[in-house]
DRENLODREN-498995 format. One line per field, with one value per residue (C-alpha): residue in three letters; x, y, z. Coordinates in pm, 1 decimal. Layout:
BEGIN
residu = [ALA,...]
X = [X,...]
Y = [Y,...]
Z = [Z,...]
This chain:
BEGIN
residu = [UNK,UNK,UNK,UNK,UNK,UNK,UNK,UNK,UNK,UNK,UNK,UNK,UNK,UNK,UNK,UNK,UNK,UNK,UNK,UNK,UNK,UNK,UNK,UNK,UNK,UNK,UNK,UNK,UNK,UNK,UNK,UNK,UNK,UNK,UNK,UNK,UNK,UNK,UNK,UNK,UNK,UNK,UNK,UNK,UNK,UNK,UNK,UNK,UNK,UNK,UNK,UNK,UNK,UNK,UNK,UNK,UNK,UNK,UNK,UNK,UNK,UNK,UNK,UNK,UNK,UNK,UNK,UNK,UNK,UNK,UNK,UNK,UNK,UNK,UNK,UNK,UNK,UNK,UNK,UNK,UNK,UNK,UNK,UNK,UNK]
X = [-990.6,-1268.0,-1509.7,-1382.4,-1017.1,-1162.0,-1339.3,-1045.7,-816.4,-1075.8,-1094.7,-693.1,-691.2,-931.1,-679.1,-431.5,-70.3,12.9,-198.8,-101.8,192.3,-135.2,-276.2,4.0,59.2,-241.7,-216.8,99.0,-111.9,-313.2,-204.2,-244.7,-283.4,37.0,99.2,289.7,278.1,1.3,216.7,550.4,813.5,824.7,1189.0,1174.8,1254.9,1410.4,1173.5,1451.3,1612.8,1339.0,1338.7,1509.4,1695.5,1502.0,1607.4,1581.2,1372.1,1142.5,1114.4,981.3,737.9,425.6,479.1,640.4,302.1,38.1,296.0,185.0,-177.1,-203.8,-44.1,-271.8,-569.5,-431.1,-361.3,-650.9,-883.2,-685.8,-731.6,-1120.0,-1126.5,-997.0,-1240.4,-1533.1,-1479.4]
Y = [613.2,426.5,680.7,557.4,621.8,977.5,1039.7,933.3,1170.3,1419.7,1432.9,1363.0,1760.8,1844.1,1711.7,2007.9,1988.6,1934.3,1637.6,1410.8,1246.6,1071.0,989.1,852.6,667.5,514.0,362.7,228.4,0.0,-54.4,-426.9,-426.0,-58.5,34.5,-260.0,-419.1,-791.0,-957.9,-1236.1,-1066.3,-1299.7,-1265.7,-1291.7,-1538.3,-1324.5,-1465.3,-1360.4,-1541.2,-1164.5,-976.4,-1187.8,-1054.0,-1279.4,-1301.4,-1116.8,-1134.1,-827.2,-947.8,-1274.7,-1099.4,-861.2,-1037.4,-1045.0,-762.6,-584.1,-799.0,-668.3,-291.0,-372.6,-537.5,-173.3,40.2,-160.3,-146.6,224.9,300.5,123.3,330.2,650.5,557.9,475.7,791.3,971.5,813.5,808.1]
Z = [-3726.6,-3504.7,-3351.1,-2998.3,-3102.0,-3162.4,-2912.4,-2687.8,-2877.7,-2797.6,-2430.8,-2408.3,-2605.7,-2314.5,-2053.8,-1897.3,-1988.9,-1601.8,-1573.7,-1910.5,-1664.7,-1491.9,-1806.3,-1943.2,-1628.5,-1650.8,-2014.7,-1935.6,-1652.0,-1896.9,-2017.3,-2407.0,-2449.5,-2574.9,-2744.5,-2414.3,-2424.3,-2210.1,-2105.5,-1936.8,-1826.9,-1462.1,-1310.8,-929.4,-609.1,-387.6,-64.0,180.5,149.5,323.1,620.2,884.1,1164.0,1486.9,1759.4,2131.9,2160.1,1875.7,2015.6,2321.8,2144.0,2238.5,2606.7,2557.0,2420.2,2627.7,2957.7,2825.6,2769.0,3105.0,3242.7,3097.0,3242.1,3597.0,3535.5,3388.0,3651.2,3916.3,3801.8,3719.3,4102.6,4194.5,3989.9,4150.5,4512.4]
């Protein structure tokens, strides 16, 4: 056994039973640790299914939010009148 193997075998003893799941979390991301090919065959998703058809309502949701901001300003310039008279 290499000295790094046992000194990782070491500090995985130190490691609390209710906190290997993490650690064996992480060597699973680990590409190559376990022995998990670095070249995985990667299956094609087909993004078209996320995309949601437009809507009228979506269509309209940057007027929509510049018609709020606009609001607020008005509103808030009002009631900073009011506080200074």
């Amino acid at each position: 056994m290499t000295a790094i193997r046992q000194e990782a075998m070491q500090m995985l003893e130190k490691v609390p039973e209710d906190k290997l799941s993490y650690v064996i979390q992480i060597m699973q991301g680990v590409n190559g640790l376990l022995g998990v090919p670095e070249t995985e065959e990667k299956t094609d998703v087909n993004l078209e299914q996320f995309i949601m058809p437009a809507t009228e309502r979506g269509q309209n949701a940057d007027n929509y939010i510049r018609e709020l901001r606009d609001n607020d300003r008005i509103f808030s310039q009002s009631v900073l009148r009011i506080i200074f008279r």
